[in-house]
Structures are given as C-alpha cells and as structure tokens.
C-alpha positions in Angstrom: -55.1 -4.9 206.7 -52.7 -8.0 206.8 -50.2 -5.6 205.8 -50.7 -2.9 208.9 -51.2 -6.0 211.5 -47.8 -7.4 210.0 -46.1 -4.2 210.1 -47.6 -3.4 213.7 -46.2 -6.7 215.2 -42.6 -6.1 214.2 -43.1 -2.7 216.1 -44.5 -4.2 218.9 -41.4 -6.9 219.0 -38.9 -3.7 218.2 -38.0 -5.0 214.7 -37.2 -3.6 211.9 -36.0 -5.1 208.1 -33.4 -4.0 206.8 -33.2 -5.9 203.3 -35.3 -8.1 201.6 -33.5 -10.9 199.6 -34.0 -12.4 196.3 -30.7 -14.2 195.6 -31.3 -15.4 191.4 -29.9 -16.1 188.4 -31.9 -13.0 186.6 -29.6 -13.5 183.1 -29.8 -17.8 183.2 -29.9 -18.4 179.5 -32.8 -21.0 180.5 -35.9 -18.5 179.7 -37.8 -20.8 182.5 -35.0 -19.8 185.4 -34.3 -16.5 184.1 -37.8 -15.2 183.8 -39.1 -17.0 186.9 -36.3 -15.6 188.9 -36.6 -11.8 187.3 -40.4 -12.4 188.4 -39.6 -13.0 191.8 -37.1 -10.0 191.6 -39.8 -7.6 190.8 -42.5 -8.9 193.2 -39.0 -8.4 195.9 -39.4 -4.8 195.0 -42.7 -4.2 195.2 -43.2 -5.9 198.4 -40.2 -3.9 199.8 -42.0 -0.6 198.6 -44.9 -1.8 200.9 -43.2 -2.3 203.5 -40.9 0.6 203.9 -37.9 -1.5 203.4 -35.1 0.6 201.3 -32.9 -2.3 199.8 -33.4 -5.4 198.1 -30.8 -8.2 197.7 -29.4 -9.9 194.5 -27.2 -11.6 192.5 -26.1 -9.5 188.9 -26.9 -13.5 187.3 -24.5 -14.8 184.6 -25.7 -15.4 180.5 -24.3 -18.5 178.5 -22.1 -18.2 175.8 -25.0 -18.0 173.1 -28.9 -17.7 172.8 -28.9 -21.3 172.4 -27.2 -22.3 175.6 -28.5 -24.1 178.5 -26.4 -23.3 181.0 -24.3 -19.9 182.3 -20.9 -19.0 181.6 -18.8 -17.5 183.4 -15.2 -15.9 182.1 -12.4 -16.1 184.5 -9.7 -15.3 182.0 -8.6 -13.4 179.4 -7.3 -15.7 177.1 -7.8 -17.3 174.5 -9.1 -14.5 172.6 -13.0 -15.9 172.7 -13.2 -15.3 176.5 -13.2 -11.5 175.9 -15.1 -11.9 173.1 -17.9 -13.7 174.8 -17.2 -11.4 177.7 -18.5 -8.5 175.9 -21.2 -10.4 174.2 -22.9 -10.8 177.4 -22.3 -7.5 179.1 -23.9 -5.7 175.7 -26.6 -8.2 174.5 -27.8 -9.6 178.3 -25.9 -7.4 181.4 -26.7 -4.5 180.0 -30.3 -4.2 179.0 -31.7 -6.2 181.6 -30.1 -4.2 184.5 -30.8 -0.6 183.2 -34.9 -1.7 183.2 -34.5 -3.3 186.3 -32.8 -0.6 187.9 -35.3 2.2 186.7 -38.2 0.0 187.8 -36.9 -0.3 191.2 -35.7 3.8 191.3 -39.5 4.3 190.4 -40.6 2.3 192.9 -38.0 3.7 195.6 -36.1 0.4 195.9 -32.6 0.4 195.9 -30.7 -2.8 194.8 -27.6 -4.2 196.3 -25.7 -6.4 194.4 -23.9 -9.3 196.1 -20.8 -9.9 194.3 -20.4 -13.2 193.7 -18.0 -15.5 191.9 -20.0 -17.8 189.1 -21.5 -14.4 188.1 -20.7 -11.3 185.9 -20.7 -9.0 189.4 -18.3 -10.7 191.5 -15.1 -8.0 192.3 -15.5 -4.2 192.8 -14.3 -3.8 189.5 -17.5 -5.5 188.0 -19.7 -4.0 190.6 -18.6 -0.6 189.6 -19.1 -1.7 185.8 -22.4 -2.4 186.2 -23.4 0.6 188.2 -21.9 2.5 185.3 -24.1 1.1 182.8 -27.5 1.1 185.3 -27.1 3.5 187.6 -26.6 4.8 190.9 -29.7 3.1 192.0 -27.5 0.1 191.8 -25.1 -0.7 194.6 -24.1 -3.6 196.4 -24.4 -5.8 199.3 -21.0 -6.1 200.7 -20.3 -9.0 201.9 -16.3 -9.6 203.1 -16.3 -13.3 202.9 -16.6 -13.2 199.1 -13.7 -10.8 198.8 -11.2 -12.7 201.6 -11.4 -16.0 199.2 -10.6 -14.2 195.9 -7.6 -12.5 197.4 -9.3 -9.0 197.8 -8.3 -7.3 201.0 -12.2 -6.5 201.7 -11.4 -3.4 203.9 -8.9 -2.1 201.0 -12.2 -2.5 198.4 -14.3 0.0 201.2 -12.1 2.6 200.0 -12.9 1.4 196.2 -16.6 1.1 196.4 -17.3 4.4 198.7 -21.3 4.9 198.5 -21.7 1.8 196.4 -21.8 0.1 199.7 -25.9 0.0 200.4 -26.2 -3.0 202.8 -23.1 -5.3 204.5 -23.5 -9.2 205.6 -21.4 -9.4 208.6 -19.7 -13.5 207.7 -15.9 -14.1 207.7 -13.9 -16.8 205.9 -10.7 -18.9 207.1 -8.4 -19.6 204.5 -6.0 -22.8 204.8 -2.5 -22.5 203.8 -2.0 -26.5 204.2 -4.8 -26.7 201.3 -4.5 -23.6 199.2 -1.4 -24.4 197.2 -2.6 -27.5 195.8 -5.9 -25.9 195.3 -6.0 -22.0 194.6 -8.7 -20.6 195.8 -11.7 -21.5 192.9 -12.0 -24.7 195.2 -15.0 -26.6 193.8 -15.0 -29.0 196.6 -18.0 -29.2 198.0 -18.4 -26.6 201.5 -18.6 -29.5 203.8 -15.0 -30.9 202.9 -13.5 -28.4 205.3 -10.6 -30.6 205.7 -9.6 -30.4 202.2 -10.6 -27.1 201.0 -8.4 -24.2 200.7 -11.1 -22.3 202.8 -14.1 -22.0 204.3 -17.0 -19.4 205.9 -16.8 -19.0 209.4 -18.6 -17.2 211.8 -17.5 -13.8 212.6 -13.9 -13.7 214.6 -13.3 -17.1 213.7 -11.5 -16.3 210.7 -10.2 -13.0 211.3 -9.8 -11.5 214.9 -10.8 -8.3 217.1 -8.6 -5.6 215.8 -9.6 -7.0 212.0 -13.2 -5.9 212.2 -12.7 -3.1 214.5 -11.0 -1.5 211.1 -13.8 -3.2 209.2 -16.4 -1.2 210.9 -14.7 1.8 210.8 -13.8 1.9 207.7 -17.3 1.6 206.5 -18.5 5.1 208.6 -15.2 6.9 207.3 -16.8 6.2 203.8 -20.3 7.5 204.5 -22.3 3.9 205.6 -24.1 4.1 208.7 -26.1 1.4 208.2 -26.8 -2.7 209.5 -24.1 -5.5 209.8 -26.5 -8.1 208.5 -24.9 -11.4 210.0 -25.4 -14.1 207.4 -24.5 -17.9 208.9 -22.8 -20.2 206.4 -20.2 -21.7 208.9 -20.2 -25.5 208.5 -18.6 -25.9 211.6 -21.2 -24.5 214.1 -24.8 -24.9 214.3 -27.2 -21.8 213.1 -28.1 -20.9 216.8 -24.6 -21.0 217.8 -22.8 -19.4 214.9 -25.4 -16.4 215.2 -25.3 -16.3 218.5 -20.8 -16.1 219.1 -21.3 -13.4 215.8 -23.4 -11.3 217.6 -21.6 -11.4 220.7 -18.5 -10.9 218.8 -19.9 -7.7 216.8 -21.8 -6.4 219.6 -18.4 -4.2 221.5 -17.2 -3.6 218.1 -20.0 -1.8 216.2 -20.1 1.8 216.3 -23.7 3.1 217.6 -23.4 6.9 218.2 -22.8 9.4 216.1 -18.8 11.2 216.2 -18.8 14.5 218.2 -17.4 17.5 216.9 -13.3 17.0 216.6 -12.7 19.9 218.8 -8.8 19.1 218.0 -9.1 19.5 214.4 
C-alpha cells in the first residue's frame, strides 16, 4: 500500500525516477565495508524492481593488494612489474567473480547497472568499463558522466563513439580545468575540492566549464549512438550554491536537449 500511494504521488506531481543510486566500495578489502555496501547494492535493486525503475547506479569498487589488506589499491601504472601483477590479481580473484553474481542477480531481477567510472577504482576509463562488461555482461553498462573523463584527459564526446550502447544513464556535470595550476599538478590533484584556487581543476555546473556549441555535440552525439534517455544533472560545483547550480544547469540544457524524435531524412 505504501508502495502504490508513493508511486501514485510522483504521478500526481508528473515525476518520474530515472536511476536509483548506490555509489559503494562493493570490492573494499574491509569485509565490514565491502559486504555492508554489496548489501545496500542488492536491496538498490530490489527496490528499483518495485518501483519500475530500469537502472541502478554504482561504483565497480577497488580490492587491496592482498586478502590481508585494510585499505584499496588502486594501479595507475604499469611499472614496476608488481603493478600488473597485482592488477590482475584483483581483476581474477575480486573484479571478476563478484561482478558476474551481481550482474546475473540484477538481469534476473530486470535491473540494469550502470557503472560510474571513477578514478580510485578498477572502472574508471572506457577501456575498463568495457573490461568489465566483458567479463559480466551486457547487463552491465555505465553511468556516463563527462566530468570524470574531461579531468583524466579523455575527450568525453570522442569516448560516446567508444562506449556505443554501454551508455545506460548520463549525469549532465562539467569540469574547468586550470592551465595556471595543471603543470605543477597534473591532473591526479589530491587537493582537497574546495582549494579551487590551487587545483588544476574543478566540477562546475553545466556551461561553466565548457560552452554552448560543446554540449550541443554532446547531446547529439549520444542519440547518433542509440541513447534516448535522461541528462541526469548531478551538482558538485563548489562555486555555486545547490539551488543555483541546478537551477543555471537546467536553464543551460533546457534549448539544447533534443526532445522529439528525427523525421524521416527525405534527402537521404
């Protein structure tokens, strides 16, 4: 009954969900974070499956370097030799098991999860995204999110074309990098978010870091490759309160998302 009445008000109101988010650490080699958070995880899915909601949100999590350690690990290079090595000690013995159960349990529940690729964790670049969904299936895809890609020197409307139908949900958030800061920094700035000053970048609100024309290709190049789905805009500017950042991004987005469906190219 509390279910129906819930559902009934978002109706009513003219609102839909269209993710439900779990952001975790489902592979922290702490059993207490790791199992609390794949418990949380798998009550995201069945909650979704209630609701009618299609996609949950995660994070791939990162393992430690041993069955022993406390805290994660994550590889950023490919030498010395016992960064690969520890590399694919986690992707066989952690990555890989957890995420083909989890996937299958969502599939089964008709959940589909989307990845957000995330520095600090194995998922992080198309590249990894892509690996995984190898491994676990198409049932695993991602939650795109450009800000994450304009930081680590991926050109995020480039990656579209790499990731195709891997794309299940989008985060509409933009980033400014600083070229004063970035050459004495590079851009795994550890600084803390609030330093703007001194970091080599920063989230912004949507136009703020990149203009008009930028997100006009954005958007398109997400129908060309098949999604027709929400820009989901996620406020981590530090410069601008909630209210306001939400409200410039959807101003901002609102003459530049595509609502209607092409007509037939007569010309073609």
């Amino acid at each position: 009954a509390a279910l129906k009445e819930f559902k009934k008000k978002l109706d009513d109101a003219g609102f839909s969900i269209s993710a439900l988010s779990c952001h975790g650490d489902p592979l922290h080699p702490d059993p207490a974070i790791s199992k609390a958070h794949q418990e949380v995880s798998r009550k995201t899915i069945l909650l979704a499956e209630k609701l009618g909601v299609p996609v949950v949100i995660d994070f791939s999590g990162c393992p430690g370097d041993s069955d022993d350690a406390k805290y994660p690990n994550w590889v950023t290079a490919a030498w010395p030799p016992h960064f690969p090595q520890l590399l694919a000690w986690q992707w066989e013995k952690k990555v890989a098991p957890y995420w083909i159960e989890h996937a299958k349990f969502a599939a089964d529940h008709g959940v589909k999860i989307a990845i957000e690729m995330h520095p600090g964790f194995v998922v992080y670049s198309p590249e990894t995204l892509l690996k995984l969904r190898s491994i676990a299936g198409p049932n695993v895809g991602c939650n795109y999110d450009p800000s994450h890609m304009f930081w680590q020197g991926i050109d995020p409307i480039a990656a579209i074309r790499v990731l195709g139908d891997a794309i299940f949900h989008v985060h509409a958030k933009d980033t400014q990098i600083y070229p004063a800061n970035l050459p004495k920094t590079g851009v795994l700035d550890t600084k803390s978010y609030t330093d703007e000053r001194n970091r080599a970048w920063i989230f912004r609100t949507c136009g703020y870091g990149h203009g008009e024309d930028w997100w006009r290709e954005f958007v398109s190049t997400l129908r060309m490759y098949g999604y027709d789905y929400v820009l989901s805009v996620e406020h981590e500017d530090s410069l601008m309160s909630p209210e306001e950042g939400l409200t410039k991004a959807v101003q901002f987005l609102n003459s530049i998302v595509i609502r209607e469906k092409p007509g037939v190219a007569y010309w073609a």
